[in-house]
NUKE-902147 format. One record per residue (C-alpha): residue number from 1; residue in three letters; x negated, y negated, z negated. Coordinates in pm, 1 decimal. Layout:
REM NUKE-902147
+-----+-----+----------+----------+----------+
|   k |   r |     east |    north |       up |
+-----+-----+----------+----------+----------+
| NUM | ALA |        X |        Y |        Z |
...
+-----+-----+----------+----------+----------+
This chain:
REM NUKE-902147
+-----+-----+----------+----------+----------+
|   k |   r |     east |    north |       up |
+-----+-----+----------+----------+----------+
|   1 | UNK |      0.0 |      0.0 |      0.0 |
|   2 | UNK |   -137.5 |   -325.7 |    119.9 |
|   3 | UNK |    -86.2 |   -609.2 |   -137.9 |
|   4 | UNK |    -42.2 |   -908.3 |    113.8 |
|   5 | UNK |   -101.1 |  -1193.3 |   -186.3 |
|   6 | UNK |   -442.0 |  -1027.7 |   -252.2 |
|   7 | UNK |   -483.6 |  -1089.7 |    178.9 |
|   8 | UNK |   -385.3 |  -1437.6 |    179.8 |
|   9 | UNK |   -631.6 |  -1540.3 |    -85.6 |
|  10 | UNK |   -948.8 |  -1360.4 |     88.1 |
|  11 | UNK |   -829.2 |  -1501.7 |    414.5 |
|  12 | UNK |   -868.5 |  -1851.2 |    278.5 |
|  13 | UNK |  -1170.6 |  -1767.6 |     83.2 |
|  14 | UNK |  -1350.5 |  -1649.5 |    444.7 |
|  15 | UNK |  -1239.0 |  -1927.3 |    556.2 |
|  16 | UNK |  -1400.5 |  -2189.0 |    351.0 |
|  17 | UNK |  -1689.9 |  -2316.4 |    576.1 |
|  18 | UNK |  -1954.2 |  -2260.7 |    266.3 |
|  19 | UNK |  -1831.3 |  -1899.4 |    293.7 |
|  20 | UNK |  -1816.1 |  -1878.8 |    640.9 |
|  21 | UNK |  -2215.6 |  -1941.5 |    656.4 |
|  22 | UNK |  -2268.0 |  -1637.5 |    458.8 |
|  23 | UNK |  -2411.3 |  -1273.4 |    547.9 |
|  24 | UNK |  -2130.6 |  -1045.2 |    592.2 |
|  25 | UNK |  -2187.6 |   -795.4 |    328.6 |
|  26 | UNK |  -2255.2 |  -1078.9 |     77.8 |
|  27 | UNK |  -1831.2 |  -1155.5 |    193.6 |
|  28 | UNK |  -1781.1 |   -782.6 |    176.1 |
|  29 | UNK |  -1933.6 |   -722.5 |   -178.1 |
|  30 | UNK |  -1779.3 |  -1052.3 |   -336.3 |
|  31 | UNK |  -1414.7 |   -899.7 |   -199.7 |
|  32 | UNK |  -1510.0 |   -575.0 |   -338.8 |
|  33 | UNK |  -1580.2 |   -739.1 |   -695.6 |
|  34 | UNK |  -1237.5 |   -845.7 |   -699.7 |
|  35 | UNK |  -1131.1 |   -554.0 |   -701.1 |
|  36 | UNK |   -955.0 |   -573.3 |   -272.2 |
|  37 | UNK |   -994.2 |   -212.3 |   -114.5 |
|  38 | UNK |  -1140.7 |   -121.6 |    198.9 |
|  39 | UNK |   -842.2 |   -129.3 |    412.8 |
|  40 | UNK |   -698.4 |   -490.6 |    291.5 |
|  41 | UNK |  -1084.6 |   -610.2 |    373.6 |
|  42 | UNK |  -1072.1 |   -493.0 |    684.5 |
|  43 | UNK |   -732.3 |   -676.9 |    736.9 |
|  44 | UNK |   -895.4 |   -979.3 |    579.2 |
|  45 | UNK |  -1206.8 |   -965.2 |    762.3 |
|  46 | UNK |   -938.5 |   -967.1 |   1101.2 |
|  47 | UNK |   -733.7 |  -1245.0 |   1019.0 |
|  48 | UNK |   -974.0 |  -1484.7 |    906.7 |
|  49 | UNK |  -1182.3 |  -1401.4 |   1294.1 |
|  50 | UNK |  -1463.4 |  -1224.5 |   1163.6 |
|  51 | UNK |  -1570.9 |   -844.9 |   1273.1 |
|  52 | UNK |  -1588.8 |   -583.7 |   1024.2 |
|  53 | UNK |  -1869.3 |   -403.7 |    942.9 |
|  54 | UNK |  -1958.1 |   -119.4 |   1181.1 |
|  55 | UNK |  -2046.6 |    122.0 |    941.8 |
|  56 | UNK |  -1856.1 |    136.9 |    537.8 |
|  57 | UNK |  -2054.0 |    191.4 |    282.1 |
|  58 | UNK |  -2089.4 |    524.6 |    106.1 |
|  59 | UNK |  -1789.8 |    557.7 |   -170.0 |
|  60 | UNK |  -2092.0 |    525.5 |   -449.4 |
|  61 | UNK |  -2162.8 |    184.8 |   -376.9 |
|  62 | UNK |  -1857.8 |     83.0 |   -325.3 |
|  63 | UNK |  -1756.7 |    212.2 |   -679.4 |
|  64 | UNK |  -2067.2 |     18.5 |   -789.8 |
|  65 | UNK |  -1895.3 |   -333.6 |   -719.8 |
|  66 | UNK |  -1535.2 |   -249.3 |   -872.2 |
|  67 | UNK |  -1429.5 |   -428.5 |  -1170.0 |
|  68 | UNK |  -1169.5 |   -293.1 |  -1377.8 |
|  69 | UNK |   -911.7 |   -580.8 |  -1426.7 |
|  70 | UNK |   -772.9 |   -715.8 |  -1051.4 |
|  71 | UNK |   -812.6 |  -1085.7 |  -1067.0 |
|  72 | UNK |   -659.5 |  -1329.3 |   -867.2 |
|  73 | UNK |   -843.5 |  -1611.8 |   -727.2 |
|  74 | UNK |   -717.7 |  -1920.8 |   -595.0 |
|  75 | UNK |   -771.9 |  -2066.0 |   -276.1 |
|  76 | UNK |   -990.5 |  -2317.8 |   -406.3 |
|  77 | UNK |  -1244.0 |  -2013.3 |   -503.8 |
|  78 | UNK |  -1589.4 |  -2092.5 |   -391.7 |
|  79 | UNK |  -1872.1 |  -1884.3 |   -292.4 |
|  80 | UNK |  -2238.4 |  -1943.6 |   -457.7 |
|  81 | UNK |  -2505.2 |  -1962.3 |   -197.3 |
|  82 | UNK |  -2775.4 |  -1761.1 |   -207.1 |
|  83 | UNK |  -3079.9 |  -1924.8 |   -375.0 |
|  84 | UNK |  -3331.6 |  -2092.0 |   -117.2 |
|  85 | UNK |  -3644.4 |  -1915.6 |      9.6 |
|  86 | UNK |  -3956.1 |  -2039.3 |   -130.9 |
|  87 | UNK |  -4167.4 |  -2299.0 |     -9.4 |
|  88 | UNK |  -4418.2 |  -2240.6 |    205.5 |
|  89 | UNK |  -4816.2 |  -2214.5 |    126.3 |
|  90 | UNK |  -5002.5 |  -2516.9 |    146.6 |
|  91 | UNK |  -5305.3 |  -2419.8 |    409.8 |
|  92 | UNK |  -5664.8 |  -2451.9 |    241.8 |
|  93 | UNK |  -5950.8 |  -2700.7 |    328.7 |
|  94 | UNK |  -6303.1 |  -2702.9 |    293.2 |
|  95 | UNK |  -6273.5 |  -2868.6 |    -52.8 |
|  96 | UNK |  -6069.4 |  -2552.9 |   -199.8 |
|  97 | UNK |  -6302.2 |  -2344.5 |    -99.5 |
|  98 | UNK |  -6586.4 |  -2532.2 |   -228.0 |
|  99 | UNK |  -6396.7 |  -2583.3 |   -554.1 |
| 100 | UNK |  -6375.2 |  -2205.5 |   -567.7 |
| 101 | UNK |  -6745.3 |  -2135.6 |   -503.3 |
| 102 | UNK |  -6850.8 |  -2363.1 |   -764.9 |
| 103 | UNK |  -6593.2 |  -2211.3 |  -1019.3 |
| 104 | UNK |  -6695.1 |  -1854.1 |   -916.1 |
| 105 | UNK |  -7071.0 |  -1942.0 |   -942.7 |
| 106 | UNK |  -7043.6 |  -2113.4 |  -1301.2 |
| 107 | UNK |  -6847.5 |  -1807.2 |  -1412.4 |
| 108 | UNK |  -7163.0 |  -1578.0 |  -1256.6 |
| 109 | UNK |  -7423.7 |  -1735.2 |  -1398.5 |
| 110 | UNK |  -7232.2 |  -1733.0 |  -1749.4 |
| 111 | UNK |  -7216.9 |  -1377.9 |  -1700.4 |
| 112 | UNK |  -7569.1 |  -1319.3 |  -1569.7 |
| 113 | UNK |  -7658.5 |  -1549.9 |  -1898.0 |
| 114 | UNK |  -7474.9 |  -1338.6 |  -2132.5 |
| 115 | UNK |  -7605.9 |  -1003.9 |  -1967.7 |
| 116 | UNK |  -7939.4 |  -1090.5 |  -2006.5 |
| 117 | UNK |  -7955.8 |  -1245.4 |  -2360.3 |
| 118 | UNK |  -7698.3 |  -1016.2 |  -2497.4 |
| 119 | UNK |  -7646.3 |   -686.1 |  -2326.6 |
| 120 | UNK |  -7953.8 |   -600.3 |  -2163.3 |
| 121 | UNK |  -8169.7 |   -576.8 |  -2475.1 |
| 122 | UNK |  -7940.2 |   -367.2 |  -2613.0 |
| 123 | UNK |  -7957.5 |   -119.9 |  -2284.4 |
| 124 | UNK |  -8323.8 |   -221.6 |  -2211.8 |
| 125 | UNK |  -8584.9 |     68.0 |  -2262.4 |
| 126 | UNK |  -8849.5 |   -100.5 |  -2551.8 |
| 127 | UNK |  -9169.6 |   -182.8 |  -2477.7 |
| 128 | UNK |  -9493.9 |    -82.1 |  -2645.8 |
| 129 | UNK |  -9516.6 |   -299.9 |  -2892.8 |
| 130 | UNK |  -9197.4 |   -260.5 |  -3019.6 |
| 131 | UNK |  -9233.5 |     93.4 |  -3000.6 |
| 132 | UNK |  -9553.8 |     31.6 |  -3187.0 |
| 133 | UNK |  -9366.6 |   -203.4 |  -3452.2 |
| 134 | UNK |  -9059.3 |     67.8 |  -3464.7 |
| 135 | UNK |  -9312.5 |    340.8 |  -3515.6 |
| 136 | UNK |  -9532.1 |    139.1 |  -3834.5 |
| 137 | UNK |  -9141.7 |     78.1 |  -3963.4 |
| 138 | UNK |  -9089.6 |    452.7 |  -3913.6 |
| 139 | UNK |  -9423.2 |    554.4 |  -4065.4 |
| 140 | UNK |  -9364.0 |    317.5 |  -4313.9 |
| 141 | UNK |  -9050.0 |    446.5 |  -4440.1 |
| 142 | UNK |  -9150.2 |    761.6 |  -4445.2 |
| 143 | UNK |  -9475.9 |    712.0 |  -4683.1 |
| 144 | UNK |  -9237.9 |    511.5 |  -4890.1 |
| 145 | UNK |  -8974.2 |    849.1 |  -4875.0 |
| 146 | UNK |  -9238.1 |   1049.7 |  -4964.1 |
| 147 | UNK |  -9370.2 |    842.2 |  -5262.5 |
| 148 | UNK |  -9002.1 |    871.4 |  -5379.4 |
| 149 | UNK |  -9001.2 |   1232.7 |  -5325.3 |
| 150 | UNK |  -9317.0 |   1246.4 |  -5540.4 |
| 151 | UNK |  -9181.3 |   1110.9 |  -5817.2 |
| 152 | UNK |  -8825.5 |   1222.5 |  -5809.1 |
| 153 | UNK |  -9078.8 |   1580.1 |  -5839.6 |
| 154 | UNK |  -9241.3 |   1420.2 |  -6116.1 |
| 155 | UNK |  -8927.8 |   1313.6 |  -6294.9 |
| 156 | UNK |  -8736.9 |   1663.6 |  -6245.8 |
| 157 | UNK |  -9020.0 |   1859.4 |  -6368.0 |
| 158 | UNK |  -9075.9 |   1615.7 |  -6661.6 |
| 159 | UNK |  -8675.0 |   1640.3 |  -6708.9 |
| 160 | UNK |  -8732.5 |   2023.8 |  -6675.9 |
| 161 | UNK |  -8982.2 |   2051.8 |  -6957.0 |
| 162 | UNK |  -8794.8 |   1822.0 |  -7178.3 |
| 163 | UNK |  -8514.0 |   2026.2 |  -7059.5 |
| 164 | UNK |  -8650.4 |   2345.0 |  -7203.9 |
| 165 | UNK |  -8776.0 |   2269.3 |  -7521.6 |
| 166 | UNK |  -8427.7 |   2101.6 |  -7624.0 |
| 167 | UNK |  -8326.5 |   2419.7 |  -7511.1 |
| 168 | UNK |  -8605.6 |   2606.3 |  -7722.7 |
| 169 | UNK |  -8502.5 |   2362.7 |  -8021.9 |
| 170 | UNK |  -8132.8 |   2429.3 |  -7959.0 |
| 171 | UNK |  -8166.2 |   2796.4 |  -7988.6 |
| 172 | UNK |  -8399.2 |   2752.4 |  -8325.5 |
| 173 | UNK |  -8114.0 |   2592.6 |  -8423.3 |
| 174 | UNK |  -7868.2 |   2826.2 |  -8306.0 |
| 175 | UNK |  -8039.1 |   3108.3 |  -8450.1 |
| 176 | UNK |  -8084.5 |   2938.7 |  -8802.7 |
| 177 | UNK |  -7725.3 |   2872.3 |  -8833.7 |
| 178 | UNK |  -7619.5 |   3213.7 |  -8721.1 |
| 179 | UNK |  -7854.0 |   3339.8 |  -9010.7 |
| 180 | UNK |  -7668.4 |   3049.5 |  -9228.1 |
| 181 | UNK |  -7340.3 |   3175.4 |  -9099.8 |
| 182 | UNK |  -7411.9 |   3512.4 |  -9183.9 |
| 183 | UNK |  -7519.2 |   3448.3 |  -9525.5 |
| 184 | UNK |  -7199.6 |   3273.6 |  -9601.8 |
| 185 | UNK |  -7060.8 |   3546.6 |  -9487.6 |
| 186 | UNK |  -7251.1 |   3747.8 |  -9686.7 |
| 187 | UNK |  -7219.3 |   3524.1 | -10006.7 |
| 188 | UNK |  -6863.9 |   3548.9 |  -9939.7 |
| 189 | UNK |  -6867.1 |   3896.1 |  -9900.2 |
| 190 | UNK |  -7016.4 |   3941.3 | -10233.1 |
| 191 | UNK |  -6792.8 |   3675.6 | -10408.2 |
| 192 | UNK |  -6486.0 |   3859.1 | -10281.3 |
| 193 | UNK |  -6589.5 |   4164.7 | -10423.5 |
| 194 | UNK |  -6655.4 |   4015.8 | -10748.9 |
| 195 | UNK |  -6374.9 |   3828.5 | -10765.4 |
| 196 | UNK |  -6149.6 |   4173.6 | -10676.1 |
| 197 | UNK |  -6405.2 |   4338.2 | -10895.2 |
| 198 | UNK |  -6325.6 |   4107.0 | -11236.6 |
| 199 | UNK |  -5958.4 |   4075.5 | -11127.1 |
| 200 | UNK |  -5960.7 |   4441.1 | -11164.3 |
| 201 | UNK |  -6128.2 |   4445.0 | -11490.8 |
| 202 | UNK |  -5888.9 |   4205.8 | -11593.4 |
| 203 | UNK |  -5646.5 |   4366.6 | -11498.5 |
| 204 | UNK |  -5748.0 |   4665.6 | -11711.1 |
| 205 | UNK |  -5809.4 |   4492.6 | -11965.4 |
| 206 | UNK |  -5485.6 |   4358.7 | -11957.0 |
| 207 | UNK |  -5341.5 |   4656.0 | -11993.6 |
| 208 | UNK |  -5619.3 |   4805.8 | -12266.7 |
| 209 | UNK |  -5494.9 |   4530.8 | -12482.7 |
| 210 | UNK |  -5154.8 |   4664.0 | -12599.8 |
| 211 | UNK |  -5345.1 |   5031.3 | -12627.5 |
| 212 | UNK |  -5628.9 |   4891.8 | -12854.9 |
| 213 | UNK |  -5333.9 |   4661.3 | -13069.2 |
| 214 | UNK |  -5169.5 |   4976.3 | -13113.3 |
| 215 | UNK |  -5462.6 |   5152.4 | -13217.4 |
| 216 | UNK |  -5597.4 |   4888.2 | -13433.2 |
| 217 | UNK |  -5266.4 |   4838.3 | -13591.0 |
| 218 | UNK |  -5241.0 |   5261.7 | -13644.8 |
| 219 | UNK |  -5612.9 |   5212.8 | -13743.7 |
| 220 | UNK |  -5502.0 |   4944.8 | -14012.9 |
| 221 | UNK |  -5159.5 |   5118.9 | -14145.0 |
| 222 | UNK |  -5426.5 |   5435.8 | -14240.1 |
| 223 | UNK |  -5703.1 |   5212.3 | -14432.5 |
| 224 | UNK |  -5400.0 |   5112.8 | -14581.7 |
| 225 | UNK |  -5247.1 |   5401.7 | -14695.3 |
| 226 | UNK |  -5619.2 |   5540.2 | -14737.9 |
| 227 | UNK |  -5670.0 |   5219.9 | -14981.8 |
| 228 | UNK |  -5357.4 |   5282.3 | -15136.5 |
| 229 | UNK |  -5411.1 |   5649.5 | -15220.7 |
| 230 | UNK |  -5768.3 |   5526.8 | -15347.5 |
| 231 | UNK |  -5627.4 |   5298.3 | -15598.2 |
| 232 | UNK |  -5375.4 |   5543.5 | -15717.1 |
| 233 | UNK |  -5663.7 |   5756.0 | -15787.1 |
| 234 | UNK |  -5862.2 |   5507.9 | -15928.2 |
| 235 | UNK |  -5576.0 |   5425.2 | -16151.7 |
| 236 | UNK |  -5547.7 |   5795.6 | -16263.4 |
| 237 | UNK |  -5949.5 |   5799.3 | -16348.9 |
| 238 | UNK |  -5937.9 |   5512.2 | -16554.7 |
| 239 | UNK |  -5629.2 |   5625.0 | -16737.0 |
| 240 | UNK |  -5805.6 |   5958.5 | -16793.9 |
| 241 | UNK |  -6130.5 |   5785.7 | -16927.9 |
| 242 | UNK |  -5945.9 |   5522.7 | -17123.9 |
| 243 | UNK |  -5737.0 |   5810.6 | -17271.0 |
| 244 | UNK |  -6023.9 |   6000.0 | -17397.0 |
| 245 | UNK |  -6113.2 |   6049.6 | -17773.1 |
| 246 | UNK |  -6468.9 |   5881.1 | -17809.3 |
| 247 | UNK |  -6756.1 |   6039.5 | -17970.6 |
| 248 | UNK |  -6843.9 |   6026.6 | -18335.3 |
| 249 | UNK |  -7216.5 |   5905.8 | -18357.5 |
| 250 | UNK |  -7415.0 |   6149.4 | -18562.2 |
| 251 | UNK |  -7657.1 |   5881.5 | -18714.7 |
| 252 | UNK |  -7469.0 |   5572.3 | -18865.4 |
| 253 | UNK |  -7777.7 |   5348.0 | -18864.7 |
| 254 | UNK |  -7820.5 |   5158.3 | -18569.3 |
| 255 | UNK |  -8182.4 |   5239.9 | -18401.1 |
| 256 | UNK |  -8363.0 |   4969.4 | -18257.2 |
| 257 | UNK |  -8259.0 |   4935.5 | -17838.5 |
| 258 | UNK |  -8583.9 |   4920.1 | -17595.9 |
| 259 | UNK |  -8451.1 |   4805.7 | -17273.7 |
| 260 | UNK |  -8693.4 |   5034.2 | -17061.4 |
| 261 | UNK |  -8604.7 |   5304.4 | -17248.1 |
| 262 | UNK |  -8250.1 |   5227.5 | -17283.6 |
| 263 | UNK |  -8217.9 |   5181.7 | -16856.7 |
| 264 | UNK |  -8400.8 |   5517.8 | -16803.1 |
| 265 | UNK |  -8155.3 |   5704.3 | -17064.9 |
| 266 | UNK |  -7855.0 |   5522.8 | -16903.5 |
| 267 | UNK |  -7988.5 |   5606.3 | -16519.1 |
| 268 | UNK |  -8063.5 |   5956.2 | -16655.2 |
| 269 | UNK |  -7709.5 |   6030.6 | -16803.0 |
| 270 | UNK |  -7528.3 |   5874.3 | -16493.7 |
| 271 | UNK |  -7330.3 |   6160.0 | -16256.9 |
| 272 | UNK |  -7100.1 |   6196.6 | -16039.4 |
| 273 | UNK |  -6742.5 |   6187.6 | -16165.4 |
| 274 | UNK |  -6557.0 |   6551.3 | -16259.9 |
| 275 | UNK |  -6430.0 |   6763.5 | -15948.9 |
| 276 | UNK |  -6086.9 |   6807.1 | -16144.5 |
| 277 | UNK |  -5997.6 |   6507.3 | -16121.4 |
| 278 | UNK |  -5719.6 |   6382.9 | -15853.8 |
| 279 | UNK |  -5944.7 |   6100.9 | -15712.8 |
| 280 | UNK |  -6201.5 |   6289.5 | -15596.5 |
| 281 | UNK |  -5981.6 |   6519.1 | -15393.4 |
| 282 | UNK |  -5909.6 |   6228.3 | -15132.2 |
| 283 | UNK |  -6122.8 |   6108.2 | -14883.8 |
| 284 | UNK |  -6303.0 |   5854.7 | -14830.8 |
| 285 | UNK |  -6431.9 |   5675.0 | -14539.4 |
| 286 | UNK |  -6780.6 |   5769.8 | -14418.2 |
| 287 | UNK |  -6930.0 |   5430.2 | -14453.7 |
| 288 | UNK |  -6865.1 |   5405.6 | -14812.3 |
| 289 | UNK |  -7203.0 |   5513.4 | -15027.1 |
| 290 | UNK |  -7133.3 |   5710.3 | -15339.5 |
| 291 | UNK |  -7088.5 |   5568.8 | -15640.9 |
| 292 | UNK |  -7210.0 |   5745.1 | -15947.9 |
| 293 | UNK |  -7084.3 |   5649.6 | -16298.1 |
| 294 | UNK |  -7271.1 |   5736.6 | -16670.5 |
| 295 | UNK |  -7098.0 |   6006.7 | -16835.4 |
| 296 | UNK |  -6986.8 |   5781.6 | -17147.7 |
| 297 | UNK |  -6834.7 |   6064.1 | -17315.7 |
| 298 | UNK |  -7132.6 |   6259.1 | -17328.9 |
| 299 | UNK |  -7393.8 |   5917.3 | -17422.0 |
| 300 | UNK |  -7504.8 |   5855.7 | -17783.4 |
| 301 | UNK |  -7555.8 |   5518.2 | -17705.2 |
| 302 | UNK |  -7386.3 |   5287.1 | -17923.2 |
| 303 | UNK |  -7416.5 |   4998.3 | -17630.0 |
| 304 | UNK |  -7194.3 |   5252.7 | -17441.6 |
| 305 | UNK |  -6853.0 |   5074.7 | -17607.9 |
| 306 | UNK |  -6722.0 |   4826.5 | -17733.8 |
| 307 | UNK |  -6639.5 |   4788.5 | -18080.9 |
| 308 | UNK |  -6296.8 |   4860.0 | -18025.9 |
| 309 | UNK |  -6384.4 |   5168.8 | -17898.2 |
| 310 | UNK |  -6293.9 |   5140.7 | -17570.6 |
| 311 | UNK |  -6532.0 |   5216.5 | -17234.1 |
| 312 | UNK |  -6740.1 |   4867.7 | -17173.3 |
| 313 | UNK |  -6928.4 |   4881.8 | -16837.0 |
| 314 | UNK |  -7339.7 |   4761.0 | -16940.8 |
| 315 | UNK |  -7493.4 |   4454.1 | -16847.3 |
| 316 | UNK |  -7741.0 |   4600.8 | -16588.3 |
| 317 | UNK |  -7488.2 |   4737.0 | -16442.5 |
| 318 | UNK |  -7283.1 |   4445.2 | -16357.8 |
| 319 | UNK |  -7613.3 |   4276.9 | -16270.2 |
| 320 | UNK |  -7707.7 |   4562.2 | -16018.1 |
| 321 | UNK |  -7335.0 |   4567.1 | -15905.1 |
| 322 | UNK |  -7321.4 |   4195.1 | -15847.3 |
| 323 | UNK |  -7654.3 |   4167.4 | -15648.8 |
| 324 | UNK |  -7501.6 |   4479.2 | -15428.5 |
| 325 | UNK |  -7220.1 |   4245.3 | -15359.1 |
| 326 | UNK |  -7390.5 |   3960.1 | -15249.3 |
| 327 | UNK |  -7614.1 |   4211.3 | -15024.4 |
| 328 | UNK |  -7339.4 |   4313.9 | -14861.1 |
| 329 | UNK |  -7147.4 |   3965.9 | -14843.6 |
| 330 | UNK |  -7481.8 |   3859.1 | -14643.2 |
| 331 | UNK |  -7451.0 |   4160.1 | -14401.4 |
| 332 | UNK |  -7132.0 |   4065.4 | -14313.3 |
| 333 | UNK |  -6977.5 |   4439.9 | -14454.0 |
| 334 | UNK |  -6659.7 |   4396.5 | -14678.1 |
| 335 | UNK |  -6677.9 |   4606.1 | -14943.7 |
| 336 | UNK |  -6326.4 |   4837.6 | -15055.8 |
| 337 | UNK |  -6161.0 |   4737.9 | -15385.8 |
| 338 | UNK |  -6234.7 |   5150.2 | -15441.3 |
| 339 | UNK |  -6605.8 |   5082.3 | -15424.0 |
| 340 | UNK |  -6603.8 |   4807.8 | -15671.8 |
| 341 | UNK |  -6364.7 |   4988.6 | -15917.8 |
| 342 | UNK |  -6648.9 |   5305.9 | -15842.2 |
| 343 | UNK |  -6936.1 |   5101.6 | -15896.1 |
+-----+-----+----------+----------+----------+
């Protein structure tokens, strides 16, 4: 379907004489952007006296210069001419080319400047006496490595001596406190054993102690009853001896006493006391010396008794019995109430 308003507007746009100037396809591609088909350009193209194109393009580019939206254009739609060629050269002289030879011979002989200064030492082969000067720097660097390498050698092997005898020292020392060590250990050892060694005796004697208080106190309650049965027997003695008739003396005159002879008679008539008797059925204990007392019954002494006539013990007796005492008070033995009464 042809749309004749779309017709009549390119018709008076290829009319326009600023259009009319223009290439064909230039008209052809600036319908084509507004979206006009190939048929209604052709129809165009007719009515406004200009020939088609021989040849259409290929669909591609024609789909190239659509636009989506159709537009309408107004008559007074104009067509923007293509931009003017470019101006033409100017032709060169004699001066350009002069200019340019100048310009290209400063920026040689800059170049050839630079080459030479700069660049072409650094590529140049040296000459002898640098070479020479290179090789005393070489040979002078290397006496002055070697000096260093001397005595870094000189400062490794006085590092390695030093070196060894702090080791030597360190293992003295080492070795001293492992023999330290081990007689802690051995000190230790021995303490331990002595302390588990008195803990034990402790210990025992911890328990020894109720034992021995038991048989101390069984010890005591049998001196007691051992003292007690001792008294009674004492008691019965001296009831015996105090109950006995005394002796008449034959001669009524009283003969003159001699104390040497009167001790020997009294040491002579001394014995032990009579086997019948209760006291000396009980025993006594082993430490106790034997007490022997004068037969009074059987003395004619009349310093025997009293003049009452009862049993007086003699002087030298209580002297000998008192300095016994104080013997034994200095030896530290204690001394039975049955030994007194006995001596």
């Amino acid at each position: 379907m042809v749309r004749e308003q779309l017709i009549v507007s390119a018709v008076s746009f290829l009319q326009d004489p600023s259009v009319a100037s223009a290439p064909v396809d230039q008209r052809i591609a600036f319908l084509r952007s507004k979206n006009l088909t190939q048929e209604e350009i052709d129809l165009a193209l007719q009515r406004a006296g200009s020939e088609p194109p021989t040849s259409s393009p290929p669909q591609a580019q024609v789909q190239q210069y659509q636009t989506p939206p159709p537009q309408q254009y107004s008559q007074n739609a104009y067509w923007q001419q293509p931009p003017p060629p470019p101006p033409e050269l100017p032709r060169r002289d004699w001066r350009d080319w002069f200019i340019m030879a100048t310009v290209v011979g400063g920026l040689g002989f800059g170049a050839y400047t630079v080459a030479t200064r700069y660049i072409y030492p650094l590529i140049a082969p040296p000459t002898p006496p640098q070479l020479e000067q290179d090789k005393a720097a070489v040979d002078a660097s290397f006496e002055k490595a070697f000096a260093l390498l001397d005595q870094l050698a000189t400062d490794t092997q006085d590092l390695k001596s030093s070196e060894q005898a702090r080791t030597e020292k360190l293992d003295t020392a080492l070795s001293e406190v492992e023999s330290v060590i081990g007689q802690l250990k051995d000190a230790s050892r021995r303490r331990d054993d002595e302390g588990r060694r008195l803990n034990d005796e402790i210990r025992g004697i911890k328990d020894m102690i109720p034992a021995a208080m038991e048989a101390q106190k069984k010890s005591a309650d049998q001196r007691l009853a051992d003292l007690a049965t001792e008294m009674k027997s004492l008691k019965t003695l001296i009831n015996n001896r105090m109950s006995a008739p005394a002796p008449k003396s034959p001669n009524p005159t009283a003969p003159t006493f001699n104390p040497a002879t009167g001790s020997g008679a009294a040491a002579a008539s001394a014995v032990s006391a009579p086997e019948s008797t209760p006291a000396e059925t009980t025993s006594t204990p082993a430490t106790e010396p034997k007490s022997s007392v004068p037969d009074r019954s059987s003395t004619s002494s009349p310093y025997g008794r009293s003049m009452n006539g009862r049993a007086a013990i003699p002087a030298w007796q209580l002297a000998a019995n008192k300095k016994n005492q104080e013997a034994k008070e200095k030896s530290g033995t204690v001394e039975t109430p049955a030994e007194n009464a006995t001596a």
